[in-house]
C-alpha positions as CSV (number, residue, x, y, z in Angstrom):
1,X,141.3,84.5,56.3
2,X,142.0,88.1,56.2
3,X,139.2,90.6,55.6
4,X,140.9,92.2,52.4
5,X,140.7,89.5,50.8
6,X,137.5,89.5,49.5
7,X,137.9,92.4,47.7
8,X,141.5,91.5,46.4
9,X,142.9,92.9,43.0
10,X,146.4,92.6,43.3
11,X,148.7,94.9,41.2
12,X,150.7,92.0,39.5
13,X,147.4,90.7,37.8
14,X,147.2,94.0,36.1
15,X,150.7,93.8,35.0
16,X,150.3,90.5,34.1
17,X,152.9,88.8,36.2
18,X,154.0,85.0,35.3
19,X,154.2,84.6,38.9
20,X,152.5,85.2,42.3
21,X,153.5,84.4,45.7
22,X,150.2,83.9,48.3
23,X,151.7,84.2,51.7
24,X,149.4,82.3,53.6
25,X,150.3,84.2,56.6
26,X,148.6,87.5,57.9
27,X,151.8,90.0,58.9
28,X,149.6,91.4,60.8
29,X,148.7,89.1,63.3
30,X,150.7,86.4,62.3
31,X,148.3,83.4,61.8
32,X,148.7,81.2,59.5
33,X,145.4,79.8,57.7
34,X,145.7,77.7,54.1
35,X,141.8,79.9,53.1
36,X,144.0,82.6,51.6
37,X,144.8,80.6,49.0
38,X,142.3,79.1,48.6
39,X,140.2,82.0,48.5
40,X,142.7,83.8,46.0
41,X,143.9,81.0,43.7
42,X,140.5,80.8,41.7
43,X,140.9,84.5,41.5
44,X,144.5,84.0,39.5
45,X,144.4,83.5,35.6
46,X,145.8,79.7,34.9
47,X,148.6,81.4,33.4
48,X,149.8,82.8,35.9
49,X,152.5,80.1,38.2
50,X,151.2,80.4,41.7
51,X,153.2,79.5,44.9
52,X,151.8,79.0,48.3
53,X,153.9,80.2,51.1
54,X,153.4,79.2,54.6
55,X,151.6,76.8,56.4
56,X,152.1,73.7,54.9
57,X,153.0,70.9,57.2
58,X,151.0,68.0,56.3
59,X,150.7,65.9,53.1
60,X,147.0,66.5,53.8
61,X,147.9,70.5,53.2
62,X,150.6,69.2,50.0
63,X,147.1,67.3,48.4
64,X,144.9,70.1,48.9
65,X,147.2,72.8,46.9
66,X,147.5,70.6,44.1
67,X,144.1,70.4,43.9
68,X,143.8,74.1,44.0
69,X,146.1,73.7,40.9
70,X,149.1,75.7,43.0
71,X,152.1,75.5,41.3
72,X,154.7,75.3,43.7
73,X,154.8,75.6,47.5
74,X,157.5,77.4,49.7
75,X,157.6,75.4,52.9
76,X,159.8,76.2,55.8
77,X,158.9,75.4,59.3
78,X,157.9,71.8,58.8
79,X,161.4,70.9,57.3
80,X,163.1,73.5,59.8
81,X,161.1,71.9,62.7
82,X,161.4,68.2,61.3
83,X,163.5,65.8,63.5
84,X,164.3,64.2,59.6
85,X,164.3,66.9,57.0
86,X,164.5,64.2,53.8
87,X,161.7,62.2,55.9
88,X,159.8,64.8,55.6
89,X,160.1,65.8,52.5
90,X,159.6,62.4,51.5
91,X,156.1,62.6,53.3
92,X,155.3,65.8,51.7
93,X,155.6,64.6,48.4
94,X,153.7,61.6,48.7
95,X,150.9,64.2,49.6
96,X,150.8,65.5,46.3
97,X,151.5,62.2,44.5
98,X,148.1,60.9,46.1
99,X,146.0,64.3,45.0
100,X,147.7,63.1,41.1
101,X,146.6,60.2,41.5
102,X,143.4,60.7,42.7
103,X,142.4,63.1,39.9
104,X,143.8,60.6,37.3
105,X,140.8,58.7,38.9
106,X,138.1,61.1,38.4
């Protein structure tokens, strides 16, 4: 997770943005870690639509951002890397259909 963002007060919030992009990448270094948003999104008013961008490969990652209650997801590499782009779309889905599913369980 980056250091700044513990102490993070992005401008948008105080302009009261319908919409916030987490990059989930630090340009600095270039790692990619799925804490940032998890870190920020509890930080976000519910109002606010919240995508995740980055790092999302695995249905595991899909389930785990719709638990966080992220809106929408920008995911690149996997389906860029992926021998079967619909096969994996398929499988990303399913990721958050199971997260769904098990909250309807709760």
């Amino acid at each position: 997770m980056r250091r700044d963002c513990a102490e993070w007060h992005h401008p948008a919030l105080a302009l009261h943005s319908r919409l916030i992009g987490v990059n989930n990448r630090d340009l600095s270094t270039f790692n990619v870690s799925l804490s940032t948003i998890t870190m920020l999104r509890p930080r976000i008013p519910s109002r606010v639509t919240v995508v995740a961008e980055s790092g999302i490969h695995t249905p595991e990652n899909v389930a785990h951002l719709a638990a966080l209650k992220v809106n929408a997801m920008l995911v690149g590499e996997a389906l860029v890397t992926a021998e079967d782009t619909a096969s994996k779309v398929r499988e990303l889905v399913e990721g958050q259909r199971s997260e769904v599913k098990r909250q309807k369980s709760v």
